[in-house]
C-alpha positions, 0 to 999 in steps of 0.5 A: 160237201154233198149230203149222198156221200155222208147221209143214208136216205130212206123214202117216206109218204105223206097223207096231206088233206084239208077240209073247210067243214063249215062248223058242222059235226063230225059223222062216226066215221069218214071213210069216204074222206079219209080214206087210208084204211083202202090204200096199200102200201099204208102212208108213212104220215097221215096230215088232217088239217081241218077250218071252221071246226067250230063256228060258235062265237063262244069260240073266241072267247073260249077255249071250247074242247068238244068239238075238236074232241069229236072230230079228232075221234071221227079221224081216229075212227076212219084209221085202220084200227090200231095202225096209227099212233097221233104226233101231235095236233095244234088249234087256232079256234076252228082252226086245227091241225093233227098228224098220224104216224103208221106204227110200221114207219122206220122214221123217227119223229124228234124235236115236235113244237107247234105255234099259231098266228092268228090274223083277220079282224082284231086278230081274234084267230077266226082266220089264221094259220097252225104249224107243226115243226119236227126233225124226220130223222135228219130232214126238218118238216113243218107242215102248216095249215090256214084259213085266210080272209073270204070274199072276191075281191080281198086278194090284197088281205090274203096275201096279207094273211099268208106273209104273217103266217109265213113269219111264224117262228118255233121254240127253237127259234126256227122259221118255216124257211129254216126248213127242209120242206114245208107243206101248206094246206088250207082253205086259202080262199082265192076266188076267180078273176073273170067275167064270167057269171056264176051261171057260167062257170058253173056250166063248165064246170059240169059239162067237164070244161073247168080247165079253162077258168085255172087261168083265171085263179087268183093264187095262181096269178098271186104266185107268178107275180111273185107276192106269195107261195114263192117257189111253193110247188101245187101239183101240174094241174088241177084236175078237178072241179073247184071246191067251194061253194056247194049247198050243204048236203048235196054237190050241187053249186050254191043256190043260196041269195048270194049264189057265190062262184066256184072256186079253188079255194082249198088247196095243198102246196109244198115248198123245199129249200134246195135241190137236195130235197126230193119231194114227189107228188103221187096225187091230188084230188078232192073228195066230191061224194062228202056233203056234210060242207060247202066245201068238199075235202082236197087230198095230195100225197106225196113221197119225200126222201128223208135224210139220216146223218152217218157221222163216221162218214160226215167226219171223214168227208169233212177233213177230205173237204176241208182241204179242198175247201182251203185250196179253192177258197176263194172261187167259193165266196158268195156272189149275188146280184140285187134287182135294185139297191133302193126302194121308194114307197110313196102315199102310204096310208094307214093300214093298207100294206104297200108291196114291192118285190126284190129279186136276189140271184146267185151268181156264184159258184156255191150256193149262198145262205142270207140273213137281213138286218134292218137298220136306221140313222141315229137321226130316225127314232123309229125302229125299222121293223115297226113299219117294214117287214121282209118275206123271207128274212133269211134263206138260201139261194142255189147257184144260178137261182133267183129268190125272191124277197117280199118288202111290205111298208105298214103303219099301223096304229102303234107307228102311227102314233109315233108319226103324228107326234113328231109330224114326220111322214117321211121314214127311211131305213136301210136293209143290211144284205148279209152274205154268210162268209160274203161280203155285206149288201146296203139297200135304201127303202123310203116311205113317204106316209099319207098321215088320217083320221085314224091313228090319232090322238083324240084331241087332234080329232077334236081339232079337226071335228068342226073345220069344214068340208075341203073344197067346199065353196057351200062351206062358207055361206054359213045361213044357219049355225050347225051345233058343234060336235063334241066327239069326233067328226068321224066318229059322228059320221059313221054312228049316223049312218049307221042308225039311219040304215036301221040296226036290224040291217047290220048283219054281224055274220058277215064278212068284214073286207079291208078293201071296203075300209080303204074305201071308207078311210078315204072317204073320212080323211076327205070329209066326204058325205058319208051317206053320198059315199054309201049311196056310190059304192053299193057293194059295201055292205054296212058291217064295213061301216060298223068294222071302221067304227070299232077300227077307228076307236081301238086306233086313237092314242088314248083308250076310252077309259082313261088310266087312272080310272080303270082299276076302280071302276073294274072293281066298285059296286057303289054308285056314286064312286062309278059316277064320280069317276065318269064326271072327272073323264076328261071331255072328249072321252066321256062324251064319246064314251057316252055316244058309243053306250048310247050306240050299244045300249039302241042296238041290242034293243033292235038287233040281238047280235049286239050282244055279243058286242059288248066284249070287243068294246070292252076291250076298246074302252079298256085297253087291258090284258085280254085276260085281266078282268075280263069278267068285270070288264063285261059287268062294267059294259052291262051296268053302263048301258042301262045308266046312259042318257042322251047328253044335255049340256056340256056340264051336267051328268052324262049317266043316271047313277 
């Protein structure tokens, strides 16, 4: 049935533009940004998605409204006046997503929700991704906005980012690909592979050659290999400089001590589920005269043919069709081709995503709408969906077209858990290939999982705190006893080093890479020097090793404060009562509880930052609802340390009460 016979079609333009702005404040107005009051004729929809809008740490803990507030009035005021109405607008901490309609436009907006994924560390919301789903008269949209993880070499967690985001679901049960369209902007942070020195590319740039790096970028290479934005559309070519990182204030490249290399990070894509769908882009460019960031603004705008039901057509067409549908029904049954029918991961470690791709082309003579279900032997306990995840998990497939479904393993802490307890490391589930009005396809995926130090219960970390080095023929001339650990190895490792390193030299601000934690798990499940490991890999920078501390903790089966302790220690104001619940802490917890106060207590007397710290311990010791007792929570982390002293034997108290 085609939709020209039944659907009345009206053209609107969209206005798309992002903006990385660095936590900065807005200008009253920003005309030299958003520039729609100087176009003819005006767009039909006017898309804002803006990252770091607020860069204060109370913003994680805080729904803080004035800067949204102001930035929303700085746009309002850079409309032409009273032309535009706001759709709607969706936050993720700095991440904030807004959407104007010209008041003259003859599409009508229904069915608006929003929803947010947060991803990065913790998943506090500092990284992440915002959407906002309508119905454009008949026509489906979702426009999404992301700020995916930093640094040059966390491709890997980008990619991550992006296929949590792309899992985002509305009320209404829709997905991004449920769409008709969908258009994703944001500040991607995809860096440039190359050898060329910031130097460098910085010539070319200015001397107009910058062309020659696109080869060089990493979305670009992303998309081809096929692991991310698949059959997402950017525009032909980049015609313009890269937009990141420029000293604030000026365009010229950053000068800073780390004099980061330019990129494309900030970038807009769109993506449509069929043919059907007709999107043209008229532009793209970014905005070099804005200098409030180190960023500068990307704008791309585009003309998308919207779809109108006439339902006397459609009821007319569909007895017309029907007919014809009976006659040739069996010409039109789905067909589709699998690249592979089975799926081996092998050496899966804890918390590093393991990718593999499956192409599904559609051989048949209609076009083919999937659907996947995981499933398992009665024999595996373990649900499928908590270490296997599908990108898409539905969609459609237009004759003689290819798709391309993303399958990503990962054990988390959760699944971890469950392995280590059964000591299995072999996981197997089957995908369940449903074809609508089609026949059903079986594809077999094994996991084979490399079990860690992380993702185990205390008492085995305890097991292992004194065994030696592998490997280590040292290990067995024993000339002087070393004292036994009470908390774990690894635990005792990464505290060391970190207060030899001096606590004013773990800077909290910067970025935490995934790729330097794989590291440094790999050198803990070896029982690697960690000092030896440190003084080799010069490009890990110390608040990795602080990120694995807090990373370990919050993986162990146990919380710190044991369950039935919580309430009363949260609620109690006398002393005796918080010291007496403290000695009756089975050992292994309060030994490395009192480390970790002891930890806090030295380095918030060095290093200020720390301060800020005691909330992410808080939730670590208690394992609470975000919300429950947050408060108390924080008192209690306040109270704790000033009542910590260094242990003395194994018996006697481990807090001055």
């Amino acid at each position: 049935m085609t939709i020209y016979r039944y659907c009345d079609f009206t053209p609107a333009t969209f206005y798309c533009s992002t903006f990385n702005v660095n936590g900065k404040p807005p200008p009253l107005y920003l005309v030299d940004w958003i520039d729609v009051v100087y176009q003819d004729p005006k767009p039909d929809f006017v898309v804002i998605g803006l990252q770091e809008m607020d860069l204060d740490i109370g913003s994680f803990v805080k729904d803080n409204t004035s800067k949204k507030e102001d930035w929303v009035n700085s746009i309002k005021n850079s409309l032409p006046p009273g032309m535009y109405k706001q759709i709607e607008s969706v936050r993720l901490m700095g991440i904030f997503l807004i959407i104007f309609q010209y008041i003259h436009s003859k599409i009508e907006c229904t069915n608006v929700q929003t929803n947010n994924v947060p991803t990065g560390f913790l998943k506090m919301g500092n990284k992440g991704g915002v959407g906002i789903s309508m119905e454009m008269n008949n026509s489906s949209v979702v426009f999404i906005n992301s700020h995916l993880a930093a640094g040059n070499r966390e491709t890997d967690r980008r990619n991550q980012d992006y296929r949590d985001i792309t899992r985002m679901t509305f009320k209404d049960g829709k997905t991004l690909m449920d769409h008709d369209s969908v258009f994703w902007l944001g500040d991607l942070n995809y860096r440039l592979d190359t050898n060329y020195t910031q130097e460098e590319i910085c010539r070319l740039c200015d001397s107009g050659k910058y062309k020659q790096l696109l080869k060089y970028d990493q979305l670009t290479k992303a998309k081809e290999t096929g692991n991310v934005f698949y059959d997402y559309i950017e525009s032909e070519s980049i015609d313009f400089k890269p937009t990141y990182k420029f000293d604030v204030g000026t365009s010229n490249w950053d000068s800073s001590e780390k004099k980061r290399t330019p990129a494309w990070t900030d970038r807009i894509l769109y993506w449509k589920k069929s043919d059907h769908t007709k999107i043209k882009q008229l532009s793209y460019r970014s905005c070099p005269q804005v200098v409030i960031s180190d960023h500068k603004p990307v704008i791309a705008t585009y003309e998308m043919v919207i779809k109108k039901i006439c339902l006397d057509k459609m009821r007319d067409i569909r007895i017309e069709v029907q007919k014809e549908v009976d006659r040739k029904s069996n010409d039109l049954l789905p067909q589709i081709k699998l690249s592979v029918t089975e799926f081996e991961f092998n050496s899966v470690k804890f918390l590093q995503p393991s990718i593999q791709n499956l192409k599904v082309k559609n051989i048949g003579q209609t076009r083919v709408k999937f659907t996947t279900t995981l499933t398992a032997d009665s024999k595996n306990p373990y649900s499928p969906s908590d270490w296997l995840t599908l990108t898409p998990y539905t969609g459609s497939i237009d004759v003689n077209h290819e798709f391309s479904i993303c399958l990503q393993v990962l054990i988390d802490k959760h699944m971890a858990w469950k392995l280590s307890s059964k000591e299995i490391t072999k996981i197997e589930c089957i995908i369940i290939f449903h074809l609508e009005s089609g026949r059903d396809y079986f594809i077999l995926v094994q996991a084979n999982y490399k079990p860690s130090c992380f993702g185990i219960s205390l008492s085995e970390a305890m097991l292992k705190a004194n065994l030696p080095p592998p490997d280590n023929e040292d290990s067995l001339i024993i000339l002087e006893p070393e004292p036994k650990l009470t908390i774990p190895y690894e635990i005792n490792q990464l505290i060391k080093y970190l207060r030899s390193i001096g606590f004013q030299n773990i800077d909290l601000t910067q970025p935490y890479s995934d790729n330097a934690f794989f590291k440094i798990r790999d050198c803990l499940d070896d029982r690697r020097n960690i000092f030896e490991f440190m003084n080799s890999h010069n490009d890990i920078q110390p608040i990795n090793i602080y990120t694995a501390l807090i990373r370990l903790i919050s993986s162990y089966k146990e919380s710190i404060i044991p369950d039935q302790f919580k309430t009363v220690l949260l609620q109690c104001s006398d002393e005796e009562i918080y010291g007496r619940c403290i000695l009756q802490f089975p050992e292994n917890q309060k030994d490395i509880f009192r480390e970790i106060l002891l930890f806090l207590r030295d380095a918030r007397d060095i290093n200020n930052d720390f301060d800020k710290e005691l909330e992410t311990f808080s939730n670590i010791f208690f394992r609470m609802d975000n919300e429950m007792f947050k408060s108390e929570r924080y008192t209690f982390m306040l109270y704790s340390i000033t009542k910590v002293k260094p242990r003395r034997t194994r018996h006697k108290s481990i807090l001055a009460v």
